[in-house]
C-alpha positions as CSV (number, residue, x, y, z in Angstrom):
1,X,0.0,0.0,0.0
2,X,1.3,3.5,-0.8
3,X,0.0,7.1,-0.2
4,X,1.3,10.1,-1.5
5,X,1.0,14.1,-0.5
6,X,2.1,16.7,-2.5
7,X,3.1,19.9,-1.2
8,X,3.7,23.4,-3.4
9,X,5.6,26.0,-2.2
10,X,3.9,28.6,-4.1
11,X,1.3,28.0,-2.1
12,X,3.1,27.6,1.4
13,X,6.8,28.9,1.6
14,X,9.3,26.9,3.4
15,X,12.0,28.9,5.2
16,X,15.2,28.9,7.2
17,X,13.7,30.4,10.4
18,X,11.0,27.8,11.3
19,X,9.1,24.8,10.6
20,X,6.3,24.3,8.0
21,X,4.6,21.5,8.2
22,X,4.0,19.2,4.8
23,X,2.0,16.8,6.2
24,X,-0.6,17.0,9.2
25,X,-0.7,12.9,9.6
26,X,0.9,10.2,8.1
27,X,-2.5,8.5,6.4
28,X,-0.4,5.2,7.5
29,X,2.4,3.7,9.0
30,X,5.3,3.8,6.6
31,X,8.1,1.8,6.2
32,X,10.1,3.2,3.1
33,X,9.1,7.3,2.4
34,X,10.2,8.1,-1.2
35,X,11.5,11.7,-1.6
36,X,11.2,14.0,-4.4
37,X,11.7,17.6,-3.9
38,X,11.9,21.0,-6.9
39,X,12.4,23.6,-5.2
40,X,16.2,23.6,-5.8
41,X,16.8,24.5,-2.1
42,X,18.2,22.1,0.7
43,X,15.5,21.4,3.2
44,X,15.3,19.8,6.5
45,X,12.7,17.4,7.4
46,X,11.5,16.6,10.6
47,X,9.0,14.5,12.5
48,X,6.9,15.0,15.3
49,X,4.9,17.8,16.9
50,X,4.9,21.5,16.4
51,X,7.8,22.6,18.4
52,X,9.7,19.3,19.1
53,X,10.4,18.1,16.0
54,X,13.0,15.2,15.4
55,X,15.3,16.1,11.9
56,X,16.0,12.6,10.2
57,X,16.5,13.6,6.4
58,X,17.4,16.7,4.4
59,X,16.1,16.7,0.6
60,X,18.1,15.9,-2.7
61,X,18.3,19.1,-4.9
62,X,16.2,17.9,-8.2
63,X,16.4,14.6,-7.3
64,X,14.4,11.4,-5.6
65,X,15.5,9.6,-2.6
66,X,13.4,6.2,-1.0
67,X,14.5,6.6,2.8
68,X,13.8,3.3,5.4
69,X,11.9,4.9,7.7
70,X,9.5,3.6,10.6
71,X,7.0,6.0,11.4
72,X,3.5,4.9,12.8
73,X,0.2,6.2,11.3
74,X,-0.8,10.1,12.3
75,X,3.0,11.5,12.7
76,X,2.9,15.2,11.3
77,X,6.3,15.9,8.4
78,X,7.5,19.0,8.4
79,X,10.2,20.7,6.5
80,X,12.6,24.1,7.3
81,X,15.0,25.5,4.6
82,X,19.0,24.7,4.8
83,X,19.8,27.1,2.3
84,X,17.2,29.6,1.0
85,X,13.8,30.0,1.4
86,X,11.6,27.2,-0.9
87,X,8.9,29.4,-2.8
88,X,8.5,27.7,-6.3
89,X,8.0,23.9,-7.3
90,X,7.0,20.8,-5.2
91,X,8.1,18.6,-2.5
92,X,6.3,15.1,-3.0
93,X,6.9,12.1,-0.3
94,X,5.1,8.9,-1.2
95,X,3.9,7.3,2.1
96,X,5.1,3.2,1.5
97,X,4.7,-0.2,3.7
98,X,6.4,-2.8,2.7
């Protein structure tokens, strides 16, 4: 089973300062979460609440990555700028259980 969310940054910058979250609940528990990120900025991504997140990956630049992951269902993603702040293309993860 897979699920995938697809955030745009148009819509939602990402930047260096704080936060922003991608994904308000993991719609299951995930085994494998496939990257794939356009913004052509470095971004952090974190798990967990608002506040207490827990960093575990930072995004290729124009690339895809499929990161072992083990994350229950209902975690909240979120993602904060390395680099500059992410206001054009698309960060897609793909939610997968092996």
């Amino acid at each position: 089973m897979s699920n995938v969310s697809v955030f745009s940054y148009a819509s939602s910058n990402v930047s260096t300062s704080a936060y922003t979250t991608l994904v308000v609940a993991t719609p299951i528990a995930v085994s494998h979460l496939q990257i794939v990120d356009t913004s052509g900025e470095l971004l952090q991504l974190a798990y967990g609440l608002a506040g207490s997140e827990i960093p575990f990956a930072v995004t290729p630049i124009g690339g895809t990555v499929v990161l072992p992951i083990q994350l229950p269902a209902g975690v909240r993603i979120a993602a904060k700028a390395i680099t500059n702040t992410a206001a054009n293309g698309y960060n897609a993860l793909s939610f997968l259980n092996a």
